[in-house]
N, C-alpha and C positions, 0 to 999 in steps of 0.2 A: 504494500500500500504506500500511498506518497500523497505527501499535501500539497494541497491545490487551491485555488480562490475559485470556486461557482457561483454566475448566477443561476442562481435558483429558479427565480421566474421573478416578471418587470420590477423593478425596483428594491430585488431583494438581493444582499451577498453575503455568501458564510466562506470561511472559509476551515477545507473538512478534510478526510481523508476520502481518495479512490483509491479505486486498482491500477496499477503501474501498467502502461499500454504493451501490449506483446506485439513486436511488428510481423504481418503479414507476409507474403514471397519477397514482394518486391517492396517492402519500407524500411523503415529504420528508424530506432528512437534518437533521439538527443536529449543530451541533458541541454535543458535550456540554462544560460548563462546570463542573460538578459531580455527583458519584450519590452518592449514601448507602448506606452497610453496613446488611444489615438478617437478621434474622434467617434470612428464606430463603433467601439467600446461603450461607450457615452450610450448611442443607440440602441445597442442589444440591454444595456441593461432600462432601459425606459420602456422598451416593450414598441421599438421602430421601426427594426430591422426586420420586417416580415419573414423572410426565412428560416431565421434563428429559432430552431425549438431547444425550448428549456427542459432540464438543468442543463446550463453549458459551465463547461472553463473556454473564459475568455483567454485574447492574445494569440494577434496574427504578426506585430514586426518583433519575429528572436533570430536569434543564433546560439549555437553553442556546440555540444563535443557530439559526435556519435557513441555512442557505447552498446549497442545493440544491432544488428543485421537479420534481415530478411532472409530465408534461404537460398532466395534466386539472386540476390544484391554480391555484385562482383565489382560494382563501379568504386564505390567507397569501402574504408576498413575503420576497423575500431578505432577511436582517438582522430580522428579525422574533426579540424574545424569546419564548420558549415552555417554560410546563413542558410534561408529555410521560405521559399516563395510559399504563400499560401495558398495560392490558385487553386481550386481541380476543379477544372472543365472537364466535361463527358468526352471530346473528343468525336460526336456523333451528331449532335444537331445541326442544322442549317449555320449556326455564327461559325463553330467549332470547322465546318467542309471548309470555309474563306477564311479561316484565319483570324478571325475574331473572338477569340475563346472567352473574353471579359465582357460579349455579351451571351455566354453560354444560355440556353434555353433552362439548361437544368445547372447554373451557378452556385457552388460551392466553394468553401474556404474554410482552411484552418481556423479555429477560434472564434468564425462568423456563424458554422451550420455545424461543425464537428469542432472536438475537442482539438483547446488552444494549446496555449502557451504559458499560461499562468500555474504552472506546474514546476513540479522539481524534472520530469520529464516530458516530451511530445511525440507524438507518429506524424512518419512525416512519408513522403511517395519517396524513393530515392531519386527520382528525374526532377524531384523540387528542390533538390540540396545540391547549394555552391560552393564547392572547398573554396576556405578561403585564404588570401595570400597571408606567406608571416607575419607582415606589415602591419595588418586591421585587426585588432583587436578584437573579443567577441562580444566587449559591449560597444563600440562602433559601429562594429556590424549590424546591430537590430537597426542600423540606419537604415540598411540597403532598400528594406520592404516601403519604406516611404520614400528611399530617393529613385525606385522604380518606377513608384508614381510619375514622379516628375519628370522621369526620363520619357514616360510613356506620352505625358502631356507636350515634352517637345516635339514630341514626335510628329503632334500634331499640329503646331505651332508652323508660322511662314518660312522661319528658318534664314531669314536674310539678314547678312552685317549691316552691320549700324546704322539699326534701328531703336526708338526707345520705347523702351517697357514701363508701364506701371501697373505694377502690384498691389493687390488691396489684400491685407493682412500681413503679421507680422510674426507670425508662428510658426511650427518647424514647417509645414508646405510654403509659405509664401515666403520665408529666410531659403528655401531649397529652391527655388523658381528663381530668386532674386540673383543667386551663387551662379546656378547652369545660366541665365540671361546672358550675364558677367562673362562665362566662360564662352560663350554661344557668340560674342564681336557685338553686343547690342554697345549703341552709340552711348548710351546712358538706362540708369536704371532707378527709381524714382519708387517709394514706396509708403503704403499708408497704413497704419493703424493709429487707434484708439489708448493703445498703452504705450506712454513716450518711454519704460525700462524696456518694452521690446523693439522700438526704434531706435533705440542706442547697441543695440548688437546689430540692429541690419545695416546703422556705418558701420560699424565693425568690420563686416563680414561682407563689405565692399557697395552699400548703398550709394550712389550720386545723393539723392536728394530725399527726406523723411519728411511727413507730416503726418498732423491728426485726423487734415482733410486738405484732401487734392485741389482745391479754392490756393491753398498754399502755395502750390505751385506757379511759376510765370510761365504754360505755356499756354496759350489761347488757341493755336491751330489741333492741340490733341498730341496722344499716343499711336504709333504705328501699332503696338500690342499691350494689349490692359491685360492683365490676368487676374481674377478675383478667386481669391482663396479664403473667404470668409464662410461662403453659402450665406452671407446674410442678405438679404434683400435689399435693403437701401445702399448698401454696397455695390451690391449686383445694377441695381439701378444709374445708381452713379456713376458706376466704372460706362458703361453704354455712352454715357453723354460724353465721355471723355475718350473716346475712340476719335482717331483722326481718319480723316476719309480713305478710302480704300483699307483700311487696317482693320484688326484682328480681336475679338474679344474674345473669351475663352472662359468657360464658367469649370473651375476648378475645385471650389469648396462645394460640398456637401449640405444644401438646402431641405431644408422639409418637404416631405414629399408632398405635400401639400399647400406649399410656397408657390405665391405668385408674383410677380413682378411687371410692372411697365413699362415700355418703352416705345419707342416711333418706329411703326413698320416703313412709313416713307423714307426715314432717313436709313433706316435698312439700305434699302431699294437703290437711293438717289444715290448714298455716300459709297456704297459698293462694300456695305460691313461684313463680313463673315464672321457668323459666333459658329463658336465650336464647344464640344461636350469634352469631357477627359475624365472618363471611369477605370479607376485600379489599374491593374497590372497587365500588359502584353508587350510580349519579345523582349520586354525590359531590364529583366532582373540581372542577367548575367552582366548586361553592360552598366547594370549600376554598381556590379561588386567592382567592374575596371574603374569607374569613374570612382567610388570612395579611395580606392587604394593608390589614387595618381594624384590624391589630394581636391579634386576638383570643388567639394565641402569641406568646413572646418566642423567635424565631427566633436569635437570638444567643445567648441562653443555649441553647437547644437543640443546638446546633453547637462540638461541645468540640475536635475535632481534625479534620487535612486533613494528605493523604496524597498525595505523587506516585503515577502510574501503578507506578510499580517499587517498592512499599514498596506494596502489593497485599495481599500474602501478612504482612506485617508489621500492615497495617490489619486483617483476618481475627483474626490475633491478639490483639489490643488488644480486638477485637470478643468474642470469648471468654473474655478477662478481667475482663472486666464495665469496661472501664477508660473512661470520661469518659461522654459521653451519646451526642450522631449523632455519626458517625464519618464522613467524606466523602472520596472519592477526587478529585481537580482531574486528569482525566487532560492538560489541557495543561500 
């Protein structure tokens, strides 16, 4: 048996003993070493996350050691570091034939639909485990699951030098968006939140320009690319007015699913806008383990606080305060 943090059902967490997962042909356990608090955490335990059936252990961003193998697993050996994609896509539905696995039909995920990461151990598929280099750490590592996001979100982005960006939020996606921009040849990079201790790490960590709100700013003609990483809606709104003609909005944060927003479908039309979506993770993950380990994030700034297994429901908290940047559980 091994302790774990569950939610139980919406708004409830204990934290109890299971059973230690036995991996399958082809899985493998890891001792997890670290997971990160992340916003859909938030959601499964509010009772949001439509898929999620209760009792889960949460925690989809870890890493840590292998110590268990599958019978058929030849790719990795014991002791092996490994971050840990959460994905598993069917592989068979119509997204899964073209190559869109993130919007699988039948969508699953470590720690969102099946047992996470909030454990002293996890089951993981072995084609979702990244050895990873000496370099990265395996509390750096639980980066990787959020900086795949991001990678996933350039992916979809215009992709042209010097251009300028502005970011709305100042948390670990929108300081991750801000970084790859950075690295990506934008012209400048311009960023907003509401908490001025977290717009003092985004200069940090190479902002041009901070504010509380983009009015701050002197550009009147616009952004070639807005990216909102809030999901908040007045956010969401705002960042739209501030798209410069022909350029790029890109709704990044995690809005309620029942959130709605306004904006000008003429100036859609006229100004030549293109908004785009950026859901989880595709093709991304491997090249997000190259981009942490070539430095392209400042993983240490990114990592403000760390939390025992039993101070769970106290990390949650902190999480909803808006209080430091990643939030990481050490469940040993």
């Amino acid at each position: 048996m091994m302790r774990a943090a569950v939610i139980d059902t919406p708004g409830s967490v204990s934290i109890t003993t299971v059973d230690d997962p036995a991996p399958g042909p082809r899985e493998v356990v890891v001792e997890v070493a670290a997971v990160g608090i992340c916003g859909t955490d938030i959601h499964i335990l509010d009772g949001d996350f439509e898929p999620t059936p209760y009792p889960i252990v949460p925690g989809h961003e870890f890493a840590g050691t292998v110590v268990a193998l599958g019978a058929a697993v030849t790719e990795l050996s014991e002791g092996d570091r490994v971050a840990v994609d959460p994905s598993l896509f069917c592989g068979e539905c119509h997204f899964c034939s073209i190559g869109r696995g993130n919007l699988c039909e039948r969508w699953n995920a470590i720690g969102v639909t099946t047992a996470g990461a909030c454990a002293r151990y996890a089951l993981a598929p072995v084609a979702n485990c990244y050895r990873l280099p000496e370099s990265v750490s395996l509390e750096h590592a639980a980066l990787i699951e959020p900086l795949s996001c991001a990678v996933h979100g350039f992916d979809l982005l215009p992709g042209r030098i010097g251009e300028h960006y502005l970011v709305y939020g100042a948390g670990t996606m929108g300081l991750m968006m801000a970084q790859l921009a950075r690295r990506a040849g934008a012209a400048s990079v311009s960023v907003v939140d509401l908490n001025t201790e977290r717009l003092a790490v985004a200069e940090k960590l190479g902002a041009d320009r901070t504010a509380t709100v983009a009015d701050e700013f002197d550009r009147p003609q616009g952004w070639e690319v807005v990216v909102d990483c809030t999901g908040a809606v007045p956010a969401i709104e705002d960042g739209l007015r501030r798209v410069r003609r022909g350029g790029t909005f890109q709704v990044f944060g995690v809005a309620a699913a029942e959130a709605a927003a306004s904006f000008s479908p003429f100036r859609v039309y006229n100004d030549e806008i293109t908004v785009v979506g950026s859901m989880a993770v595709l093709h991304s993950f491997g090249r997000a383990v190259e981009q942490l380990a070539t430095g392209v994030i400042d993983p240490a700034t990114m990592i403000s606080h760390s939390f025992g297994l039993d101070d769970y429901t106290a990390a949650l908290d902190a999480f909803r305060a808006g209080s430091g940047r990643k939030l990481q559980i050490r469940p040993a």
